[in-house]
N, C-alpha and C positions, 0 to 999 in steps of 0.2 A: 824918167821911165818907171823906177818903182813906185813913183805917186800916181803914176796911171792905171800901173796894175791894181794898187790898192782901190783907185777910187772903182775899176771896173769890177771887183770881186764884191765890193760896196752896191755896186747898183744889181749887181745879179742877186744878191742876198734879197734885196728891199723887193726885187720884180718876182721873186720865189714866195717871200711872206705874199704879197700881194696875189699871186696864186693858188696861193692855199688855202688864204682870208677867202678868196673866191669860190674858192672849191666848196670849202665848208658851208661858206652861206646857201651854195646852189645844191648841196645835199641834205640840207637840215628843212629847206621848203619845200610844202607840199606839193609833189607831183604822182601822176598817173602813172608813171614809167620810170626805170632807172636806165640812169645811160648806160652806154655798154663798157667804159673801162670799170664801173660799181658791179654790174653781171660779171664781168671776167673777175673782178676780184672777189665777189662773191661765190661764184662757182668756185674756182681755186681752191678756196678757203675750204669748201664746204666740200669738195674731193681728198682735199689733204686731213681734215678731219676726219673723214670717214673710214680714208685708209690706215690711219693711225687708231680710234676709234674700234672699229671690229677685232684687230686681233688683242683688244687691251682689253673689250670687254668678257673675248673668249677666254683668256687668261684667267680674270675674273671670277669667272663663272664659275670656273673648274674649283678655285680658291673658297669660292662659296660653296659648292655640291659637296667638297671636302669638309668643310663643318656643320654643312648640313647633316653630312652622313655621321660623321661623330657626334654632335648633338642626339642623333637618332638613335645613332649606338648607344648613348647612356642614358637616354630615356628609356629603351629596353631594358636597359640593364636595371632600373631603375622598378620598371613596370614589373621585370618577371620576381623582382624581390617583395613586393608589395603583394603579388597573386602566392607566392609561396607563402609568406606571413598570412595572408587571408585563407589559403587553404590548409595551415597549420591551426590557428585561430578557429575554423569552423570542426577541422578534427577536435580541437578541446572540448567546444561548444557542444559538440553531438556527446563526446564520453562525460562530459560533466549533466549533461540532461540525462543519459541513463542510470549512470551513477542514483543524480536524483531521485530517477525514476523507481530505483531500485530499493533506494535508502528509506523512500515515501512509505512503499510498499513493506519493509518491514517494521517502520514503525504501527502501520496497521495489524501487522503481524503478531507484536508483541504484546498488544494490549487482549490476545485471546488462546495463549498458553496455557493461563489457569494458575498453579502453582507452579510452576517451572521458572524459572528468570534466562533469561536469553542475554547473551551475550556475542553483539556482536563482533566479527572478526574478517581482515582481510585475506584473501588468497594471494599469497607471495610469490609460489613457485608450484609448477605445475611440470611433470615431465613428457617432452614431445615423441617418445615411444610408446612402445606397447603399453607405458603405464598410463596412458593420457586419461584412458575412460574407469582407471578402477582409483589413484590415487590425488589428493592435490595436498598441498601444505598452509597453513593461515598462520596470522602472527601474534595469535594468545598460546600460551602453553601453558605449564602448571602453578609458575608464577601468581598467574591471573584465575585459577580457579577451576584448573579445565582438567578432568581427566578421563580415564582411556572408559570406553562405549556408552558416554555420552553421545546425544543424538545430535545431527548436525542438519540445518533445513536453509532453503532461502526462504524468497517471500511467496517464493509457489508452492515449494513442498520441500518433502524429505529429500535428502540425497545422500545420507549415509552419517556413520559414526565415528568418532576417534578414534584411531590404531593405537598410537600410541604417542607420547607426549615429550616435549623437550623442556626446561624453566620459560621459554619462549617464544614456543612454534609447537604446533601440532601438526600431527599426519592424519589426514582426514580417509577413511576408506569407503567411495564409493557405493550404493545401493549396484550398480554395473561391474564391480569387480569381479572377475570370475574366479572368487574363493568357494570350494564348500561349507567354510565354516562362515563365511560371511548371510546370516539367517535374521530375518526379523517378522516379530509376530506383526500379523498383521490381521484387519476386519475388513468384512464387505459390506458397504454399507445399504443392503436392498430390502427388500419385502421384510426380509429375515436375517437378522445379524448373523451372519456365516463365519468362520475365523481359520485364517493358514498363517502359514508364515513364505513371506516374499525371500528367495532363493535360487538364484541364477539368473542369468541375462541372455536375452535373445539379441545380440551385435549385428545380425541382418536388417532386423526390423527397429533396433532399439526398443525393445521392450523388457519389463520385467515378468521373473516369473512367480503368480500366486499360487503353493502347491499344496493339496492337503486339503482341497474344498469336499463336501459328501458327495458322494456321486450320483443321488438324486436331488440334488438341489436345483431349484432353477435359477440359473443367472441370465441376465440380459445385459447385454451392451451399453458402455456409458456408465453403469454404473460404478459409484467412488467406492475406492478404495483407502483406509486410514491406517495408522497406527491403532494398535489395539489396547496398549497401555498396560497389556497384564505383564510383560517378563519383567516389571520391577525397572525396567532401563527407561527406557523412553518414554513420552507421556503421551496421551490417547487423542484422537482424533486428530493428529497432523498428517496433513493430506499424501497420500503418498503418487495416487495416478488413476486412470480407469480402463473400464474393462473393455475391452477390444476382440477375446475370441476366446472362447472354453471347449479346452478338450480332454478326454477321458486320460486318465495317467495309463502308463504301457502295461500294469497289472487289469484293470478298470476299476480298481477299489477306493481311487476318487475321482478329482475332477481340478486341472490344471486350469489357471486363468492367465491369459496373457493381458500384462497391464500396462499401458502408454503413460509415463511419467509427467506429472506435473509440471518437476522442473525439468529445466535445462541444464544435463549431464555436461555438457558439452562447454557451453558459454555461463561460469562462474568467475564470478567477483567480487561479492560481498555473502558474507553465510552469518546465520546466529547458530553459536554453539546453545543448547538447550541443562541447564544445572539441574542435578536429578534433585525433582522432590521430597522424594522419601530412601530410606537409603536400605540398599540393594542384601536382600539377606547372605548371610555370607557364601551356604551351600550355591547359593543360583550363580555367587561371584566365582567357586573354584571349577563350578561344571562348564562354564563359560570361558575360562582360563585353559581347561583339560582338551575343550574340543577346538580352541583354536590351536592349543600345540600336536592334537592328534593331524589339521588341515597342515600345519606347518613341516611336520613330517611325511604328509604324503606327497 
């Protein structure tokens, strides 16, 4: 009995290869059609895949969108550091081209002082109140050669003298300071050399005021106005502004010139202090000393 069983589980083994040998040969030849237990297990297949498939790939997806989005986030981050370096970088680019621009122009500058030697110096400190339009500070002081009502210019013109001085820093005072004692001789340079002295500031209009012209004199418009070079201080022809509008003084025994400044009161950054050429007689140095401590008292 149990050599029957065996021999019959023998013959079912040999008649299942034998079917399968079969099977295989009749699915590997070319045919037009598949039978239909290959469609059913084909289909099968290809539903159970799909249903396993779809929520694997949305899974996926979401795995990806998430590194997508972090990627993207630190490209951002990456981008907005690069536009801020570039917009830091072109802020240099622009103050180093002015700078330039500026430094050009008083070398031009220097070569037509005359006797004077120009030294230049930068603006350190500036105060953002009421003193903004009459005071600023530069970084030579008497160390280097510099002392008090020496003339102080850019590369456009005048814009005032030295107040007073530190071993390392100066106080530069403004042609716009609203001092009375703050006066400087000044010419006109038209038809006919005219001469006042530049004394107060119009803060409406930003202008200077030329006061002490004759009161028949004829001025016109546009005409320059220079340093006049006689009080012994400053040296002559450094440009100061032009004329803009002339009117009768409140006696009418002369004739006020309002004058639009060359430089720019406002936007300083580079100055040459100007070393006096010839040296100051003494009486001109104590009338000078007297009537600034008469301003400083009222």
């Amino acid at each position: 009995m149990p050599q029957f069983f065996l021999n019959k589980r023998l013959i079912i083994l040999l008649v299942s290869i034998i079917i399968l040998v079969a099977l295989i040969g009749f699915s590997i030849r070319d045919r037009a059609n598949l039978s239909w237990p290959e469609k059913f297990v084909k289909d099968t297949t290809g539903w159970v895949q799909s249903l396993v498939a779809t929520p694997t790939q949305y899974v996926v997806g979401i795995f990806e969108n998430l590194k997508d989005l972090q990627n993207t986030y630190e490209e951002n981050k990456e981008l907005k550091k690069h536009l801020e370096d570039m917009a830091r970088l072109e802020a240099e680019v622009y103050s180093l081209e002015q700078e330039n621009a500026e430094l050009t122009e008083i070398l031009k500058i220097e070569g037509s002082i005359g006797d004077y030697d120009p030294m230049q110096a930068t603006v350190i400190s500036r105060s953002p109140d009421r003193l903004w339009h009459e005071v600023i500070i530069v970084n030579k002081g008497s160390s280097h050669g510099v002392e008090k009502n020496m003339a102080v210019m850019t590369a456009r013109g005048l814009i005032g003298k030295v107040k007073s001085t530190t071993p390392f820093t100066s106080t530069i005072q403004l042609l716009s300071a609203l001092d009375p004692t703050n006066r400087i001789s000044a010419a006109l340079q038209g038809d006919k050399k005219l001469f006042g002295t530049i004394e107060g500031y119009d803060k409406e209009n930003e202008w200077l005021l030329l006061k002490g012209l004759p009161v028949e004199a004829k001025i016109k418009k546009d005409e320059m106005v220079v340093t006049s070079g006689l009080g012994g201080v400053f040296p002559g022809d450094v440009p100061i502004g032009k004329v803009m509008e002339v009117v009768p003084d409140q006696f009418g025994l002369n004739q006020t010139a309002y004058i639009k400044p060359e430089a720019d009161f406002y936007n300083i950054s580079h100055v040459m202090i100007l070393t006096r050429g010839m040296t100051i007689p003494k009486a001109v140095e104590e009338n000078k000393e007297a009537q600034e401590s008469e301003g400083d008292d009222l």
